[in-house]
C-alpha positions as CSV (number, residue, x, y, z in Angstrom):
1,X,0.0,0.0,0.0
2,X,1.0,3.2,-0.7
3,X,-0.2,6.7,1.2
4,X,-0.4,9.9,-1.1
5,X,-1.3,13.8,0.3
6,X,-3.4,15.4,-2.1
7,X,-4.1,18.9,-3.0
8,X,-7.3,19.7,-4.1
9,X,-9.5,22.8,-5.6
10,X,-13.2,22.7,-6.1
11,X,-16.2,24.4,-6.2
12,X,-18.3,24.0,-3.2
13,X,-21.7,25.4,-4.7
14,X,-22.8,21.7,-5.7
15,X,-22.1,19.9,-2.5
16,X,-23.8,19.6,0.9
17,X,-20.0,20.1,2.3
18,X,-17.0,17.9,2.4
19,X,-17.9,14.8,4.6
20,X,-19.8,12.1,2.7
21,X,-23.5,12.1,2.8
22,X,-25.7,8.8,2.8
23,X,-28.2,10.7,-0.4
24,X,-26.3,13.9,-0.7
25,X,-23.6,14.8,-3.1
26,X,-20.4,15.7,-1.0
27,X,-16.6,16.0,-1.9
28,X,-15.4,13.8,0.1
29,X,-18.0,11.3,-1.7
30,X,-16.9,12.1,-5.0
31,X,-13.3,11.5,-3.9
32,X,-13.8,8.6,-2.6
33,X,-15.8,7.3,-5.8
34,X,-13.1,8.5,-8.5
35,X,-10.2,6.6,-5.8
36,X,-12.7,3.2,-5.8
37,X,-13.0,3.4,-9.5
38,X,-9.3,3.7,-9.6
39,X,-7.6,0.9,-7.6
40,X,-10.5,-1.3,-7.8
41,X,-11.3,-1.9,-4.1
42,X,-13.5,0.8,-1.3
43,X,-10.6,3.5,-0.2
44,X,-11.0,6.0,2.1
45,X,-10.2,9.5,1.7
46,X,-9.3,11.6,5.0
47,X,-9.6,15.4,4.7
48,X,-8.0,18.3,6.3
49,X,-10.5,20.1,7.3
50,X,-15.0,19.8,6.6
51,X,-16.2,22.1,4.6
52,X,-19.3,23.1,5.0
53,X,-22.2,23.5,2.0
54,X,-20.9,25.9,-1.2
55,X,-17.6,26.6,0.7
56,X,-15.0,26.1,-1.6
57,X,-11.2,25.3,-1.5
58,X,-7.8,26.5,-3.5
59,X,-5.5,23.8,-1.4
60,X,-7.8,21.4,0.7
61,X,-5.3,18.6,1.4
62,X,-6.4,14.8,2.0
63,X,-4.7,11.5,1.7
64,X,-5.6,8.0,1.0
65,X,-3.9,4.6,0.5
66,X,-4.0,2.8,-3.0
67,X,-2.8,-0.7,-3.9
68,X,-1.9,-0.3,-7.3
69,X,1.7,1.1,-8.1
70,X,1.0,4.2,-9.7
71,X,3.3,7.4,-9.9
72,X,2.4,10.7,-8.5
73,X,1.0,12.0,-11.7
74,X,-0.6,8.4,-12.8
75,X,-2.8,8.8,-9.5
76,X,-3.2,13.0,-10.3
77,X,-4.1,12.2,-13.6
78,X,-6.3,9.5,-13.0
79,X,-8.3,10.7,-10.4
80,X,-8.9,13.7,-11.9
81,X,-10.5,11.7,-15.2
82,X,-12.6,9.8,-12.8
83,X,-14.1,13.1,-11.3
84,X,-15.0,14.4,-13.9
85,X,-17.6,16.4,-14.4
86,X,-17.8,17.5,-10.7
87,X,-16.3,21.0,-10.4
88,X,-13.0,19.3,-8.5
89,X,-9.3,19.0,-9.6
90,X,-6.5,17.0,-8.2
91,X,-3.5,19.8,-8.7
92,X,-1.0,17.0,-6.9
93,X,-0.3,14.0,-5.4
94,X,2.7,13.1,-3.6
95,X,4.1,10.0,-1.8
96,X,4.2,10.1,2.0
97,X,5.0,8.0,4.6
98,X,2.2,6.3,7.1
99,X,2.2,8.8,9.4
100,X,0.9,11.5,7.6
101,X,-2.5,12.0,8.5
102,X,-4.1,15.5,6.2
103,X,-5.9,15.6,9.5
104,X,-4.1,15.2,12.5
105,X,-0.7,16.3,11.0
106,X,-1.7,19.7,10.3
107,X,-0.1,22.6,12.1
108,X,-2.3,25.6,10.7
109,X,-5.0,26.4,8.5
110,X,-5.9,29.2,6.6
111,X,-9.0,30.6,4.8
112,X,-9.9,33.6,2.2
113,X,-13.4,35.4,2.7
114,X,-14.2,37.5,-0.4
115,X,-16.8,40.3,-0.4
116,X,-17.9,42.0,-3.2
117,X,-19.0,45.9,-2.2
118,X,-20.4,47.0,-5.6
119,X,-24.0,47.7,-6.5
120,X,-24.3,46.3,-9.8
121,X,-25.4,42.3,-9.6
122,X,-22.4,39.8,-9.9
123,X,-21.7,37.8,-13.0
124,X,-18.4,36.2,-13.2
125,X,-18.2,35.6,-9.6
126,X,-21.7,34.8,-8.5
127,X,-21.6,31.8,-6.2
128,X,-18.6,32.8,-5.2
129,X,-18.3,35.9,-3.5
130,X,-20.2,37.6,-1.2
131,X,-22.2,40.8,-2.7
132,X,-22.9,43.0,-0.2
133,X,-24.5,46.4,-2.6
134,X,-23.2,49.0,0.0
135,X,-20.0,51.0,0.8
136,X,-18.2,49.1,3.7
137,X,-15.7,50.6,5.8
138,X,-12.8,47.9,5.3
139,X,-10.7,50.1,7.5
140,X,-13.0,49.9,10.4
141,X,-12.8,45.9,9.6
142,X,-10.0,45.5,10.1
143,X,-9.1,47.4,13.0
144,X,-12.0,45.0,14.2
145,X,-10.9,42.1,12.9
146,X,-7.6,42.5,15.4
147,X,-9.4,41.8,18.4
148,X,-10.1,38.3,17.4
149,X,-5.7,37.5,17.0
150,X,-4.8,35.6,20.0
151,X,-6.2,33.1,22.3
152,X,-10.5,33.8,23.0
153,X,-13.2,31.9,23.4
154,X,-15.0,32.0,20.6
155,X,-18.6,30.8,21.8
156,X,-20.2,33.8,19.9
157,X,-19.1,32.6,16.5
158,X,-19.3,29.2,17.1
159,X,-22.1,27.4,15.8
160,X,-24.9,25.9,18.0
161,X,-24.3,22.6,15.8
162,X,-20.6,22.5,16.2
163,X,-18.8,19.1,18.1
164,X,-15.5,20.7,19.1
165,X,-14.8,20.1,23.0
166,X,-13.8,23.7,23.2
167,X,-14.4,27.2,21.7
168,X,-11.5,28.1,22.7
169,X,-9.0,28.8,20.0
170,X,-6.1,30.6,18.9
171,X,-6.0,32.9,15.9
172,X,-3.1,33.6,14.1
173,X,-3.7,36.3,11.3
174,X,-6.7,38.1,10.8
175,X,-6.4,40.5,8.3
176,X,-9.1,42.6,6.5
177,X,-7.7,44.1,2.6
178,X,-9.2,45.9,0.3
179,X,-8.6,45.0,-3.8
180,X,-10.9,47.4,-6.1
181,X,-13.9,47.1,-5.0
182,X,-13.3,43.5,-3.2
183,X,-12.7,43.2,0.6
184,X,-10.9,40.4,1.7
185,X,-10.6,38.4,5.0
186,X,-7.5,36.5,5.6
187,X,-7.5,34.5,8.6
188,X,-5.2,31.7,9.7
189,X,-5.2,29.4,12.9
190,X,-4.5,25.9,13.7
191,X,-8.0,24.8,13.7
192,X,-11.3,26.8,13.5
193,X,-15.1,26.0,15.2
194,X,-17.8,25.1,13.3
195,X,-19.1,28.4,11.0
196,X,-16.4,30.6,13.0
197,X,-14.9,32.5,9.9
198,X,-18.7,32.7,8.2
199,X,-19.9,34.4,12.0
200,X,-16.8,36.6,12.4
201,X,-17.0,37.9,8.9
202,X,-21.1,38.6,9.1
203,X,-20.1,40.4,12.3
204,X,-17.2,42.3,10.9
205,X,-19.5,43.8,7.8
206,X,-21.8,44.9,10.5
207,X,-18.6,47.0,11.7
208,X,-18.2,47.9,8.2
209,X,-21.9,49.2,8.2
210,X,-21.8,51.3,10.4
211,X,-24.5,49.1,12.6
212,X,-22.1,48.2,15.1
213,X,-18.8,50.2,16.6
214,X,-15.8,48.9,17.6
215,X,-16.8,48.4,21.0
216,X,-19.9,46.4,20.1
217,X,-17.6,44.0,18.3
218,X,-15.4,43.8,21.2
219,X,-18.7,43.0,23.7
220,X,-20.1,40.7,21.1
221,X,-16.6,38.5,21.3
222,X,-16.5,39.0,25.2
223,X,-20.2,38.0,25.7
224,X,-19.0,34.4,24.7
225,X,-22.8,34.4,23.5
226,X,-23.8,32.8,20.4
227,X,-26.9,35.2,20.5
228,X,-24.6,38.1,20.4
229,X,-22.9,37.2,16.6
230,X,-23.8,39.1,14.1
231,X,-25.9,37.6,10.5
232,X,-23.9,34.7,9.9
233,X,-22.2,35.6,6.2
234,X,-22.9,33.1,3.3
235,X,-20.6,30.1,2.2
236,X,-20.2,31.7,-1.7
237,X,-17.5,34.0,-0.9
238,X,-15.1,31.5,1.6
239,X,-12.3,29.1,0.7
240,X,-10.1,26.9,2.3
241,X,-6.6,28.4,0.9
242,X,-4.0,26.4,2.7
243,X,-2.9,23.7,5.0
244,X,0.6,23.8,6.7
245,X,2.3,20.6,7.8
């Protein structure tokens, strides 16, 4: 047998998330599908990180183990004809050893939130971006977005669903830019709740607003109430970006 860490990019709009579904089309599913078809036997795929529904992903990381003796770009190559025509690309395989786990090994991950501040409808980038049709105040964002660096507990954006033991968590990089008329989020930590970029990021564009100050951001974090978050933003405009081993 033979382990291989993937990178992966799809578009999250078809899926009900990353973990398989019993009835539901899921990435995980399809990876798992295309990696059957390919060494003949069941194989299991283990992600990074779960994705929730139409989140997307420039460099989710998984591995699995395969039988067969293929080459890094025989198993790229062949998984990625397999998967076809679900909006997901194999952009690498590589040999690892048996402890790599795309799971348990990872030391940080990092997501993108886009927001579009523009009045006209989207286009190119509907389903994935956010449109919000008003001037934000990215500035104000990000001097928001600051309070959340460090070690909180983040029981105001965490989701009432989620199964961590803990909200507390450490973030490393939290970083509000602004590209034309795009605002961006940039946010890196080891490991993130359930929904915590989505809530942070609804709260931050109340911030941006005008609806809430800075000090109502810095209550609602404190509160450590999930009744205090803001309107949780939509999955179109987030991506998982990167995972560091």
């Amino acid at each position: 047998m033979k382990r291989f860490k993937l990178i992966i990019e799809y578009d999250g709009g078809p899926f009900y998330g990353w973990q398989k579904q019993d009835t539901l089309p899921s990435v995980q599913g399809a990876l798992i599908k295309a990696a059957t078809a390919l060494d003949g036997a069941e194989v299991m795929v283990q992600g990074a990180g779960r994705t929730d529904a139409g989140v997307h992903a420039l460099g989710q990381v998984a591995h699995l183990d395969l039988q067969r003796d293929l080459s890094c770009d025989q198993v790229r190559d062949a998984l990625n004809h397999h998967l076809r025509p679900d909006p997901i690309a194999i952009l690498s395989a590589e040999l690892v050893d048996d402890e790599f786990h795309a799971r348990f090994s990872a030391k940080a991950r990092h997501y993108l939130y886009r927001i579009s501040a523009r009045r006209p409808p989207l286009t190119l980038d509907r389903g994935h971006i956010w449109r919000v049709p008003r001037k934000l105040d990215w500035q104000a964002m990000d001097m928001a977005a600051q309070e959340l660096v460090g070690l909180h507990d983040f029981s105001t954006f965490r989701d009432s669903d989620c199964q961590a033991q803990t909200p507390v968590k450490t973030i490393d990089r939290c970083d509000m830019i602004q590209i034309g008329d795009e605002i961006q989020l940039i946010c890196e930590a080891r490991s993130f709740l359930h929904s915590q970029v989505r809530s942070m990021i609804g709260s931050l564009v109340e911030v941006g607003l005008a609806k809430w100050d800075h000090q109502d951001f810095v209550d609602a974090l404190q509160a450590k109430d999930r009744a205090r978050c803001g309107p949780v933003a939509p999955p179109d405009g987030l991506y998982l970006t990167k995972v560091v081993y």
